[in-house]
BANUDREN-510483 format. One line per 2 residues: their letters; for each residue x, y, z of N, C-alpha, C, O, CB. Coordinates in steps of 0.2 Angstrom, whole numbers, plus 2048, in hexadecimal, padded with zeros to 3 digits. Each point is the difference from the previous one (the first is absolute). Glycine has a CB too. Example, Ala and Ser with C-alpha at 12.3 -4.5 7.8 and 13.67 -1.06 7.14 Angstrom:
<atoms>
as> 842/7E4/827/7FC/806/800/804/806/800/805/7FF/803/7F2/7FB/803 | 807/80B/7F6/804/806/801/7FC/805/803/803/806/801/803/7F7/7F5
</atoms>
This chain:
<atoms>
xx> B06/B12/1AA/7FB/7FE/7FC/7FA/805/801/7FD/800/806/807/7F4/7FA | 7F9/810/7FB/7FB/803/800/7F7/7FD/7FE/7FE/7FE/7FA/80E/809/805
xx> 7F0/7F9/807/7FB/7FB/7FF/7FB/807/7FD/800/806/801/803/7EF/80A | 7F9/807/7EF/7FC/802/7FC/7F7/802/804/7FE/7FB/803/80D/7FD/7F3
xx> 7F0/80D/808/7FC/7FB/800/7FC/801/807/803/801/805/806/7F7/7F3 | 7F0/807/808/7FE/7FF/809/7FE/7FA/800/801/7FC/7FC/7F9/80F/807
xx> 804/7F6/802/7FE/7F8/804/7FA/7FE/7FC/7FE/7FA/7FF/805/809/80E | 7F9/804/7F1/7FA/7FB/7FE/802/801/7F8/7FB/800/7FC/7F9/801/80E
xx> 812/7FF/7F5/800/7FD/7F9/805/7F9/800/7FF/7FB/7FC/800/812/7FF | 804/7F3/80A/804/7FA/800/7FC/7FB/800/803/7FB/7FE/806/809/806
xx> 7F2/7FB/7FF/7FC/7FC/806/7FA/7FF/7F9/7FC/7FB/801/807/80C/80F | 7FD/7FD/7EB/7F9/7FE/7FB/800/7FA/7FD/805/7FE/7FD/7FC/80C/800
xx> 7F9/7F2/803/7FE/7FB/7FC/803/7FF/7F9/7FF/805/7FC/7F8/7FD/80A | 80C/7FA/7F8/803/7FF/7FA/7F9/7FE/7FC/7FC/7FB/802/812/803/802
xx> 7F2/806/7F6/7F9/801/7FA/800/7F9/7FC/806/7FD/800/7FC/811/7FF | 7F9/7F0/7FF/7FF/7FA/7FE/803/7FF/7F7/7FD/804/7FD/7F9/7FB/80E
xx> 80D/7FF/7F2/805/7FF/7FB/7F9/802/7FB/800/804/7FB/80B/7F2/80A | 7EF/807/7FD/7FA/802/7FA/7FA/7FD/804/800/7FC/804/808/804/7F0
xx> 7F3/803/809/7FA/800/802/7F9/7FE/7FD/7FE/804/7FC/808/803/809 | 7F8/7F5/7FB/7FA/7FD/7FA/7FA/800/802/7FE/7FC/804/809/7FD/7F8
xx> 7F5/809/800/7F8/7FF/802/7FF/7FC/7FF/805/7FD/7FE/7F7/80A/800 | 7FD/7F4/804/7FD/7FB/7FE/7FA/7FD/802/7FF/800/806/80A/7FE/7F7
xx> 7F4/800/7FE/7F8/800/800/7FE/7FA/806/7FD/801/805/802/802/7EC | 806/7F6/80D/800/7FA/804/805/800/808/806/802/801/7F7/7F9/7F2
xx> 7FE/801/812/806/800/806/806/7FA/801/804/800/805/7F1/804/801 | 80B/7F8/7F3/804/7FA/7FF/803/805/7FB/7FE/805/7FD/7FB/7ED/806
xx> 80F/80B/7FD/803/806/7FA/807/7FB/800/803/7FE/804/7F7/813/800 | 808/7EF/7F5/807/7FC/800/806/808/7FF/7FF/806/7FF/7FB/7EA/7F9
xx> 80C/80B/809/805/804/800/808/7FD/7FD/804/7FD/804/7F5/809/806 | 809/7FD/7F1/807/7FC/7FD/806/804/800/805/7FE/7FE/7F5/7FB/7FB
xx> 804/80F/808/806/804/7FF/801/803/7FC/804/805/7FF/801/7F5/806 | 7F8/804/7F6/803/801/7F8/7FD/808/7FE/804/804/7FF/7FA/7ED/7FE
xx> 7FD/80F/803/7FE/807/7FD/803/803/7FC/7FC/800/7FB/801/801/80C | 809/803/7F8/800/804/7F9/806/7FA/7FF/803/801/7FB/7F8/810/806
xx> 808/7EB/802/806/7FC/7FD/7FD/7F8/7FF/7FA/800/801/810/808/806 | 7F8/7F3/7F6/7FE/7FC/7FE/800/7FB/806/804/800/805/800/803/7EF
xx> 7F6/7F9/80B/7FF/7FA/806/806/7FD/804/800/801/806/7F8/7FB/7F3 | 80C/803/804/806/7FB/802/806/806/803/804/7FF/804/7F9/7F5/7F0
xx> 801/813/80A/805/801/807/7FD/804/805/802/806/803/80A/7FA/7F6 | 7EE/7FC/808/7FC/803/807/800/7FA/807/805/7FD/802/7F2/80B/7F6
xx> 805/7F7/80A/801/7FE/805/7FA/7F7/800/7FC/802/7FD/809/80E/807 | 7FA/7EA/7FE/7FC/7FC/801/7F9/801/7FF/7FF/803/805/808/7FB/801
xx> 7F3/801/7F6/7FA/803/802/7FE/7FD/805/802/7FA/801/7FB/809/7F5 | 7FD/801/80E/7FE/801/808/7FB/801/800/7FF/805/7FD/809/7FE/808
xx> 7F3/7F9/7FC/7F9/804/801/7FF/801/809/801/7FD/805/7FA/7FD/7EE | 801/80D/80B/7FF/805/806/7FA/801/801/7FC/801/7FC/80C/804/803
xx> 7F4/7FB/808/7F9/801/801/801/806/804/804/801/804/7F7/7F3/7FC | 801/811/7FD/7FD/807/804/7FC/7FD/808/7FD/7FC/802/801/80B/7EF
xx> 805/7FD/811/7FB/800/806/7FC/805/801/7FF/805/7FC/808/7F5/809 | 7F7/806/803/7FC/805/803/803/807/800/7FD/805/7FF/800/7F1/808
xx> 80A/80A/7FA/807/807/7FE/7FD/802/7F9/801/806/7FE/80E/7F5/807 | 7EB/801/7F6/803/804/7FB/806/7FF/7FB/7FE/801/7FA/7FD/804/80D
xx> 80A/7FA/7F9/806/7FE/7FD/803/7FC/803/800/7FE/805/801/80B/7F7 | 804/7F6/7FE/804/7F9/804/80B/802/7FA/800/802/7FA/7EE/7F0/808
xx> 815/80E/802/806/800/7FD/805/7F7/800/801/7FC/804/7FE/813/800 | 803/7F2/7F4/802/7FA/7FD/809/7FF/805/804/804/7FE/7F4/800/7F2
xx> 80A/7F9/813/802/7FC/802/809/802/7FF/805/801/803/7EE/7F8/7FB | 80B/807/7FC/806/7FD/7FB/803/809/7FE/803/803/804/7F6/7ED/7F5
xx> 805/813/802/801/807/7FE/7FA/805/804/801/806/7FE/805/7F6/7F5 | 7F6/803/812/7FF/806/803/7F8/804/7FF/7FC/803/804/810/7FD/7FB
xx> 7F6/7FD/7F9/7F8/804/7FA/7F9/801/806/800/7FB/804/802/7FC/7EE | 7FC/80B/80F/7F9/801/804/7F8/801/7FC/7FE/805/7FD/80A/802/80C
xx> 7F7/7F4/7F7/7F9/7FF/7FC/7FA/803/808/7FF/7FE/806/807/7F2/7EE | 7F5/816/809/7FC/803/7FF/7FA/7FF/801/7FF/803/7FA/809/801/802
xx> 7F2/7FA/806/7FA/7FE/7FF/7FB/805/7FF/7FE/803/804/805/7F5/802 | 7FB/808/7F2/7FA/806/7FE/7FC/800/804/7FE/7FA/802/802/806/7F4
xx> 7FD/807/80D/7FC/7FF/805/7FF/7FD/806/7FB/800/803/804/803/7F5 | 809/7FB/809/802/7FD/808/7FE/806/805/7FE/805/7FF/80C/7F3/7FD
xx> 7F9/806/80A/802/806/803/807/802/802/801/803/805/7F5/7FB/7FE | 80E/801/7F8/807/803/7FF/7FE/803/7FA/805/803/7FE/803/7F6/807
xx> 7F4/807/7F8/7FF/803/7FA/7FF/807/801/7FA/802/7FD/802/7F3/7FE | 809/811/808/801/804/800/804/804/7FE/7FF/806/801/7FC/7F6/803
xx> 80A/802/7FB/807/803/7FD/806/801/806/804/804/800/7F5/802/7F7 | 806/7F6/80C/806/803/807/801/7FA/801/7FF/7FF/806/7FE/80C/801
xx> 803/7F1/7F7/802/7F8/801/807/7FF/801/801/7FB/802/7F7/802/7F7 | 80F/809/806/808/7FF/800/800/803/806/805/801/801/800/800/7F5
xx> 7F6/800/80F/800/803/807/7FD/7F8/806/800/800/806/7FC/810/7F4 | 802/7EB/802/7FF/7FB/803/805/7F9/801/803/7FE/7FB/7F3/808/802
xx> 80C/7F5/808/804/7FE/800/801/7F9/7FC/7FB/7FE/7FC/803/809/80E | 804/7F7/7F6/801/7F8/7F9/7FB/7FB/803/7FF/7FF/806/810/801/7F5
xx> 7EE/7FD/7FF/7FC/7FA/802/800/7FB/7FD/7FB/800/7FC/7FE/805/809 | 80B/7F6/7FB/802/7FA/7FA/7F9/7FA/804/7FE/7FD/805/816/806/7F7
xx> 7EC/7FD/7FE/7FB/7F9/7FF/7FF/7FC/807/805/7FE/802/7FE/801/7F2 | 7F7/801/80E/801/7FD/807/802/7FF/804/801/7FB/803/7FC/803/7FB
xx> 806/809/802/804/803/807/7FA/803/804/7FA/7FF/7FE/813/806/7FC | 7F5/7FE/80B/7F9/802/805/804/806/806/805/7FF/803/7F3/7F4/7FC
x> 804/812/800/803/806/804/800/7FF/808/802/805/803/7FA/803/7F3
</atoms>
């Protein structure tokens, strides 16, 4: 078996399925987006924190705080933070 690949690729953060701006630090989440309600996921409401962003639970989505301080574009370089979880 031939191994593929370095270490710091094997070892890379897996990228967040999608990424969302938003104006507010409370933000709901159902999955649905470009497919219809019902084959996403529960709706969840999520509070932004101090991180700046917060990831939904359920599918991953990473909701984004305008003018947070993640609000830089390198947010798939940071670690997951589901709703009042704590680092």
């Amino acid at each position: 078996m031939q191994r593929t690949g370095t270490a710091a690729n094997r070892f890379a953060m897996i990228q967040p399925p999608e990424t969302i701006r938003v104006s507010k630090s409370r933000v709901s989440c159902d999955g649905s987006g470009d497919i219809p309600a019902a084959l996403g996921h529960p709706r969840v409401f999520l509070e932004i924190d101090e991180h700046g962003y917060v990831d939904c639970g359920y599918c991953d989505r990473r909701f984004v705080l305008i003018g947070g301080v993640a609000d830089h574009g390198a947010t798939t370089t940071q670690p997951d933070i589901a709703s009042g979880a704590s680092l």
